[in-house]
ZAMARGU-4260 file (C-alpha; in steps of 0.2 Angstrom, whole numbers, plus 5000, padded with zeros to 4 digits):
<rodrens>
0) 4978/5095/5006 | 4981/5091/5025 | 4999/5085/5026 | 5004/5068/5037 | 5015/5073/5055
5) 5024/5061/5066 | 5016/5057/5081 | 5001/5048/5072 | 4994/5066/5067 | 4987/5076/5053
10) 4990/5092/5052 | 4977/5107/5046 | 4981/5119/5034 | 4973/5135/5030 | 4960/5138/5019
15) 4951/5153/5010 | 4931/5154/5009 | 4921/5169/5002 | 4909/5173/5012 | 4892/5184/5008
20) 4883/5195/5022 | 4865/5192/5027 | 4851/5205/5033 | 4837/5194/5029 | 4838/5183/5045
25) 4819/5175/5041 | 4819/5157/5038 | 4810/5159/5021 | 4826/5169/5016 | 4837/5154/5024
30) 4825/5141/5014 | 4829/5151/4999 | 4849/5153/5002 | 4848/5133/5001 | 4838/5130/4987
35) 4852/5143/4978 | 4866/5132/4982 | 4870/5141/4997 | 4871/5139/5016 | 4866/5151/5028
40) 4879/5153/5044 | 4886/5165/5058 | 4904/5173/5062 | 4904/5175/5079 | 4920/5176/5094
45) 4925/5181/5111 | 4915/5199/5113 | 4909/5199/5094 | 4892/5201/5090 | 4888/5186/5079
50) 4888/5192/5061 | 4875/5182/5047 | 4884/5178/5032 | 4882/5165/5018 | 4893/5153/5009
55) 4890/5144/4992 | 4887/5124/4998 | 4902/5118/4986 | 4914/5128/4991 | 4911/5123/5008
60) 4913/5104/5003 | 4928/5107/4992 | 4935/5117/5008 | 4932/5104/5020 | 4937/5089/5010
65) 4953/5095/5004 | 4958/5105/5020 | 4949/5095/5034 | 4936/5099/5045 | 4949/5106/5058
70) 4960/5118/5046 | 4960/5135/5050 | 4950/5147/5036 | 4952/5163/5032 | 4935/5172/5028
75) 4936/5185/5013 | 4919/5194/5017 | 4910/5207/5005 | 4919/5223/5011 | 4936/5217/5009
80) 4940/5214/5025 | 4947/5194/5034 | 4942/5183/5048 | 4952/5169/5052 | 4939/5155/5060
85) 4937/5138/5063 | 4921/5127/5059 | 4914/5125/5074 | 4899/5117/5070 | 4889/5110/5054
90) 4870/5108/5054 | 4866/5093/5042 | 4847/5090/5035 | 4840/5073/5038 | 4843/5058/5025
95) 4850/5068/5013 | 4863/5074/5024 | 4865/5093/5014 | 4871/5108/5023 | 4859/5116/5036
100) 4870/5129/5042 | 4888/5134/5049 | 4895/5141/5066 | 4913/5148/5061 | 4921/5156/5075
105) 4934/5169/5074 | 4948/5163/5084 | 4968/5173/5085 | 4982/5164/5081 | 4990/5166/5096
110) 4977/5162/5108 | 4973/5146/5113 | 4955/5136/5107 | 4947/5119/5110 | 4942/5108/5096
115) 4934/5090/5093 | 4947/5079/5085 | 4942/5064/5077 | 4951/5048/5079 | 4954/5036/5065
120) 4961/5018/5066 | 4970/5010/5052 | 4974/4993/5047 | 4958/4985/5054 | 4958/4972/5041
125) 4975/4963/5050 | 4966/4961/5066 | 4951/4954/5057 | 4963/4940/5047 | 4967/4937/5066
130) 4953/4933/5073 | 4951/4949/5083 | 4937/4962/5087 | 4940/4980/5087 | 4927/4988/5101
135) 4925/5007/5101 | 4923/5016/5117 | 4925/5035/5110 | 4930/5041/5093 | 4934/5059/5096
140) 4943/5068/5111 | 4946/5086/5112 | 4961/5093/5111 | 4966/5112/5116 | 4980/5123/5109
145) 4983/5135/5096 | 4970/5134/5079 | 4984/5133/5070 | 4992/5116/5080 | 4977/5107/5084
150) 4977/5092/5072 | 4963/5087/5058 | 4963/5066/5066 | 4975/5056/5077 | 4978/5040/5068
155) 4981/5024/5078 | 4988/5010/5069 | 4982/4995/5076 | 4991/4980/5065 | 5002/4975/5079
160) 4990/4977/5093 | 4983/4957/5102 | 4968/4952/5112 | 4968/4959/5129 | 4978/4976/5121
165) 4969/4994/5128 | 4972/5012/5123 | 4970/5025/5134 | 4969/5043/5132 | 4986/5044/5141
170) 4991/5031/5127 | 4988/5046/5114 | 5004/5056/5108 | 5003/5075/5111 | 5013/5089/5101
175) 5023/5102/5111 | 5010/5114/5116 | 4995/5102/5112 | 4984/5095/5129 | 4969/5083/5128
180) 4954/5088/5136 | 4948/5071/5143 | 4951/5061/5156 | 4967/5052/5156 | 4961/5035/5159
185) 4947/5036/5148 | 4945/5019/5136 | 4946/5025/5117 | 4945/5005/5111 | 4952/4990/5113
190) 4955/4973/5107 | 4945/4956/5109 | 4945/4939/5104 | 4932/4936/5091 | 4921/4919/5089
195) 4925/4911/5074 | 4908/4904/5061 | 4914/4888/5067 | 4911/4889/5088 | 4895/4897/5081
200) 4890/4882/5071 | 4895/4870/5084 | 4885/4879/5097 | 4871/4880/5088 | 4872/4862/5085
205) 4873/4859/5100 | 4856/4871/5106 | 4847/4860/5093 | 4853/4843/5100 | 4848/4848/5118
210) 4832/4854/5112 | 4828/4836/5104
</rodrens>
């Protein structure tokens, strides 16, 4: 499981997959794959050719919930030989949300890559018990640095924060070695005074009066 750091972060670990080659790049073959409990997907990297492999839809979920959709994976593939990737994108089919298909990209652990990070916020409920609105601007940044650095979520703890607060990317902590990607002074969320059921109700008492 994905271990908690200072600096509001959480760390990916590294996972393992087994992996299955394609040759049958058809989409009646990829319709089959799925109905078999498997999801078709590429390997592909800096001057690779992209390489069609399949990986059972469970093992996938199980990979990603306990590790994190950010951890670092190594790829044991048919002939015995490893990749280390990252996820890099999932396909998801409509309403039922299932597996559609998976971009991992082999990346080195010594070279640097750039990756969505998620932003959570924690503690919500105190600012609610206050009488204060939480208003999203951007939930994810991406962050560049080495696979094995680059967090699975920046948490933001909001239970002190007042009407009127604003966080910035510049408000964001940064690991040694880590950068953020988007502008500096781009708004993630901030903080506003919320109308209480009562103002509604003596508003709307008042519309109906006027109306009379």
């Amino acid at each position: 499981m994905a271990e908690e750091s200072s600096g509001g972060y959480k760390m990916a670990e590294r996972g393992t997959l087994q992996v299955a080659n394609r040759t049958d790049l058809s989409n009646g073959e990829r319709n089959r794959l799925r109905k078999s409990g498997f999801v078709p997907g590429i390997i592909y990297g800096k001057n690779l050719t992209s390489e069609p492999v399949a990986i059972k839809a469970d093992d996938l979920r199980k990979a990603i919930k306990g590790f994190g959709r950010n951890a670092v994976f190594e790829l044991n593939k048919e002939d015995s030989s490893k990749d280390i990737v990252l996820i890099k994108e999932i396909q998801f089919a409509p309403i039922v949300s299932n597996f559609l298909h998976v971009d991992f990209q082999k990346v080195s652990l010594t070279e640097e890559t750039k990756l969505e990070v998620p932003i959570k916020v924690h503690k919500k409920e105190l600012l609610e018990a206050r009488k204060l609105l939480l208003v999203w601007q951007i939930d994810m940044v991406t962050m560049k640095g080495l696979p094995q650095d680059i967090p699975e979520a920046i948490d933001i703890d909001v239970s002190e924060f007042k009407a009127g607060d604003v966080i910035k990317v510049s408000d964001l902590e940064v690991s040694a070695g880590m950068t953020i990607e988007n502008d500096p002074d781009q708004v993630i969320l901030s903080i506003n005074e919320a109308k209480s059921n009562e103002l509604d109700e003596e508003e709307e008492q008042e519309e109906e009066t006027t109306e009379e």
